[in-house]
C-alpha positions as CSV (number, residue, x, y, z in Angstrom):
1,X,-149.2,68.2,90.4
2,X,-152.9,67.6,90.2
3,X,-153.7,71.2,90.4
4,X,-151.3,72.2,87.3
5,X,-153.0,68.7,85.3
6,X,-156.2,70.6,85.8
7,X,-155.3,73.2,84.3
8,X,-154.6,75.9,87.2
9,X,-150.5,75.7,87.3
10,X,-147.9,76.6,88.2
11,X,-149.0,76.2,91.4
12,X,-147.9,77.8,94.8
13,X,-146.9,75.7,97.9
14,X,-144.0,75.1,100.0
15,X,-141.2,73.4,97.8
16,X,-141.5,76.4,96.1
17,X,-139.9,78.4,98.2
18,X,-137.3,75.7,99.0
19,X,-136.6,76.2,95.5
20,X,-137.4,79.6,94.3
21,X,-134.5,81.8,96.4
22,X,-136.4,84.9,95.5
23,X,-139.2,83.2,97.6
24,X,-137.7,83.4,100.9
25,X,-137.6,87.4,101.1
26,X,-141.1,87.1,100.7
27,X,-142.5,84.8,103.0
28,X,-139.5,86.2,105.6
29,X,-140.9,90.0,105.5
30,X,-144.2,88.5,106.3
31,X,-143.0,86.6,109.1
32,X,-141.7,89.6,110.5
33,X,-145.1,91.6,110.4
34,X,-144.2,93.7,107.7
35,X,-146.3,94.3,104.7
36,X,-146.0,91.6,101.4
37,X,-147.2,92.8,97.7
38,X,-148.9,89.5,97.4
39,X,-149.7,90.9,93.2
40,X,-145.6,90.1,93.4
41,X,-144.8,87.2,95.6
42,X,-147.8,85.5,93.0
43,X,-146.8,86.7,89.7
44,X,-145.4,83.3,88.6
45,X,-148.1,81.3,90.1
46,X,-151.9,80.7,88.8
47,X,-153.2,78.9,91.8
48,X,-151.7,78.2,96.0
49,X,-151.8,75.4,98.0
50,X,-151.1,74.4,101.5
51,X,-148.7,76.5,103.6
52,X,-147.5,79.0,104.0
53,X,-149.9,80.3,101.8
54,X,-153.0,79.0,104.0
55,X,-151.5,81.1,106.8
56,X,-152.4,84.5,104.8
57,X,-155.5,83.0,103.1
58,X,-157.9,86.3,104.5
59,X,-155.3,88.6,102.6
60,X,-154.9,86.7,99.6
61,X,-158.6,86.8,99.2
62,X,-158.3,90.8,99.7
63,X,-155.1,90.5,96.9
64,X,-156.8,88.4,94.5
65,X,-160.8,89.1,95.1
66,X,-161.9,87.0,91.5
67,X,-159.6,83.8,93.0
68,X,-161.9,81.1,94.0
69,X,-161.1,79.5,97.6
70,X,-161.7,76.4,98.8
71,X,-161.6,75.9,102.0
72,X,-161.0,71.5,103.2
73,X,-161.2,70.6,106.9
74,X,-160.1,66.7,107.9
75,X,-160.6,65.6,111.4
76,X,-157.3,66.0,113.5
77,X,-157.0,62.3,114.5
78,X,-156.8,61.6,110.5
């Protein structure tokens, strides 16, 4: 929610797959290795969070090469 109050929504993360049927094609083609037009799993979305978009983060990058990522790291234990 704080990503679409800032102005970068609808954003991309896993309950959107629970709830976007058309979703689970997607994300199940890339499961099984095969090639994903990212330009249409995204076209709904402005920004991606968490998985399983964090998974594919190199070819996103590739997909989108203006999108800004950010990249977090918190220690394991936390």
């Amino acid at each position: 929610m704080a990503i679409g109050q800032l102005g970068f929504g609808p954003c991309h993360q896993m309950t959107e797959i629970a709830d976007a049927p058309d979703q689970h094609a997607f994300w199940q083609t890339q499961a099984e290795g095969q090639g994903v037009d990212w330009v249409e799993v995204f076209a709904r979305y402005q920004s991606q969070v968490n998985f399983p978009g964090t998974t594919v983060w190199h070819a996103l990058s590739i997909a989108f090469p203006d999108a800004k990522v950010l990249h977090t790291q918190r220690p394991e234990e936390a």
